[in-house]
N, C-alpha and C positions, 0 to 999 in steps of 0.2 A: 504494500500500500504506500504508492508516494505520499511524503510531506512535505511543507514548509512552516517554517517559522514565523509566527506573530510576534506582535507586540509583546512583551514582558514572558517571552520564550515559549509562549502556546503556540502547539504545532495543530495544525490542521490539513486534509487532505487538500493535495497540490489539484488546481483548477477549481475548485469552488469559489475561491476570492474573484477567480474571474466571471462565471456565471451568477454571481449575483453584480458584480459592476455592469455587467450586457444588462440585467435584466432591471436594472436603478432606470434605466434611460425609458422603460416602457411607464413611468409615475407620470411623468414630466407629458411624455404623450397620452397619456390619455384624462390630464386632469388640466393641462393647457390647452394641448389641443382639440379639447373636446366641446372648449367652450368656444369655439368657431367652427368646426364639425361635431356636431351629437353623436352623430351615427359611429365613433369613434368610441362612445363609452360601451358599445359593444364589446368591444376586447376585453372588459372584464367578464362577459357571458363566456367568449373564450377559455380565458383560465382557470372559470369555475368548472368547463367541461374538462382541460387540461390535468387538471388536479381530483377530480374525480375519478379520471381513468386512473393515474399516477396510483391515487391511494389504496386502490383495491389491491395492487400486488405489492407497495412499496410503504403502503402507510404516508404519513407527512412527511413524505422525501421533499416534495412539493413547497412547501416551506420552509427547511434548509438548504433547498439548492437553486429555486427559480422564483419564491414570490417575490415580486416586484418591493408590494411594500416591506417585507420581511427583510431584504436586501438593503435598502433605505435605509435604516432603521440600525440594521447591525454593521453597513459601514458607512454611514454618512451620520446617523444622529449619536452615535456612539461617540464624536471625537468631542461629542459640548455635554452626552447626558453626565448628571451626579453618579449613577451608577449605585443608588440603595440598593436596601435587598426589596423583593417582588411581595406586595403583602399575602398571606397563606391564604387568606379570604378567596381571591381572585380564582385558586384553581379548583375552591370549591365547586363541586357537581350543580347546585344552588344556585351561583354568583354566572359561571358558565352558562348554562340553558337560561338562564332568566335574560342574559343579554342575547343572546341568539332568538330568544321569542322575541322582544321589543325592539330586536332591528329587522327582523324578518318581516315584524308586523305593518312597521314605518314601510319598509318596501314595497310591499303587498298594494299597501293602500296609494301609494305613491302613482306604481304602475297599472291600477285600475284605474287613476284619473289620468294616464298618459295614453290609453286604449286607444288605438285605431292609427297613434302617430307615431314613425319608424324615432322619428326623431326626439321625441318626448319619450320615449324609450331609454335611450339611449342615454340622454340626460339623469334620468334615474340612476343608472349604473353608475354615471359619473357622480351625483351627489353622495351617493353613498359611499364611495370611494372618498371623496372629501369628508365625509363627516367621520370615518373611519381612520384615516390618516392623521388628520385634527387632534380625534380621544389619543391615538398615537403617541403621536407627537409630544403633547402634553405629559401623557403619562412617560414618558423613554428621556425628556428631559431630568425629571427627575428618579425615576427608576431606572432600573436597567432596560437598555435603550431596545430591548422584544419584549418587554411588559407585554404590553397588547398581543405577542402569539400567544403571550399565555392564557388571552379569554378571546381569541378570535375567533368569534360564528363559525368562518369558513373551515377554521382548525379544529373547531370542536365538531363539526360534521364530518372532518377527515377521520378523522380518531374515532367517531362509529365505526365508520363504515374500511375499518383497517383494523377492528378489535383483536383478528387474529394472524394479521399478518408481517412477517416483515419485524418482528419487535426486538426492541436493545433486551438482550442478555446478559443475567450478573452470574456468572459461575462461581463457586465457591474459596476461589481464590484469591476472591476481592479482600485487600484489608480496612475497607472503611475508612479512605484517606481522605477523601471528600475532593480531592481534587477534579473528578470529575461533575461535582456541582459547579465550581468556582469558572469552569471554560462551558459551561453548559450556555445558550446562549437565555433561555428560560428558567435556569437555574432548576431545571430535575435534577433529584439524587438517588441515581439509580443503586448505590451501597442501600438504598432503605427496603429495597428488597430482595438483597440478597434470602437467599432460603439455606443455610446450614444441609451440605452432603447433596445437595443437587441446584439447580438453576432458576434462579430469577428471571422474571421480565419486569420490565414498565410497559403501565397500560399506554396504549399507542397515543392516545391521545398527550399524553405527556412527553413525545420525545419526536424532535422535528426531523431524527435522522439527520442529522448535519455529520454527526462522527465524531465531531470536537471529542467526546469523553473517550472515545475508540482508541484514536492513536496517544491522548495524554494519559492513558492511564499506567502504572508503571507494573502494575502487573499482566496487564493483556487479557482481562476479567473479564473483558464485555465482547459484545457482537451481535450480529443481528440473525435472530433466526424467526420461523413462523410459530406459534402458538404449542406447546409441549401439553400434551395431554395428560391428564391426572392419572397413575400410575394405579 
């Protein structure tokens, strides 16, 4: 597994730093350019089909390797956020689906009054895109700068529908260093489940698939496999 080196010696795997700078430039277009072509905030119908296919074999790879705003976020708002820790509230089951209803809902109703126009369509996608960016933003100033993956509708719909696929592995060789929370970009800690004499997973919806904890870990504890059946 090629790496390279970060900021303050986190390695990560070599070419994702570039797939998410390609995919930084796809914000800019469709939340600029959108408000001079509408039909432009189609693109995010796009990547919600994109990442739909993605997640059924790969889980939120989608979100470590190609979301646009996810990409923003971890290497543009990162270089101003404070970088707190993420409140435990957020990744409650509760705090997650209560915002995925009341943005779904805003949508919903959004696009029944847009009915019949390609372009008022379009618009929609793009609002939500802004208002989504916005809570972002806000929140990755002062949190750690993927706050927001860790309660994003889109993410938390990935993470259904990827319950058993594809998930980070803690083998029993993990010594609970924690160092694989500290490069995590959401701050999962997959030591919390390790299992004593066989293997952990994190629930998918917890782990964007980036690998950040894969190659830092100094035991080589983790990895990715599909769902281990109860023995």
């Amino acid at each position: 597994m090629k790496q390279l080196k970060r900021g303050s010696g986190v390695a990560e795997i070599c070419c994702r730093n570039i797939s998410q700078y390609l995919m930084v430039l796809v914000l800019p277009l469709v939340v600029v350019g959108g408000y001079y072509w509408p039909k432009i905030g189609f693109t995010v119908v796009g990547l919600i089909t994109l990442f739909m296919v993605i997640a059924s074999s790969w889980g939120r790879f989608y979100c470590g390797w190609l979301c646009p705003m996810g990409a923003f976020h971890e290497r543009v708002l990162s270089l101003v956020s404070r970088k707190h820790k993420i409140p435990a509230f957020f990744k409650t089951p509760w705090f997650r689906w209560g915002l995925f209803v009341v943005m779904m809902t805003f949508m919903s109703f959004r696009l029944l009054s847009a009915w019949g126009s390609a372009d008022a369509f379009g618009s929609v996608f793009r609002t939500m895109w802004i208002v989504s960016v916005s809570l972002a933003i806000v929140l990755g100033l002062y949190f750690k700068p993927r706050t927001w993956c860790s309660i994003c509708p889109m993410g938390t719909l990935q993470g259904v529908s990827s319950s058993n696929t594809y998930l980070l592995s803690v083998d029993e060789s993990c010594i609970e260093c924690k160092k694989c929370e500290k490069v995590c970009p959401i701050s999962t800690y997959p030591g919390a489940f390790r299992v004593a004499g066989g293997v952990g997973q994190v629930p998918s919806g917890e782990c964007l698939r980036c690998s950040n904890c894969i190659v830092n870990c100094p035991k080589k504890a983790l990895s990715f496999r599909d769902r281990i059946g109860d023995d």
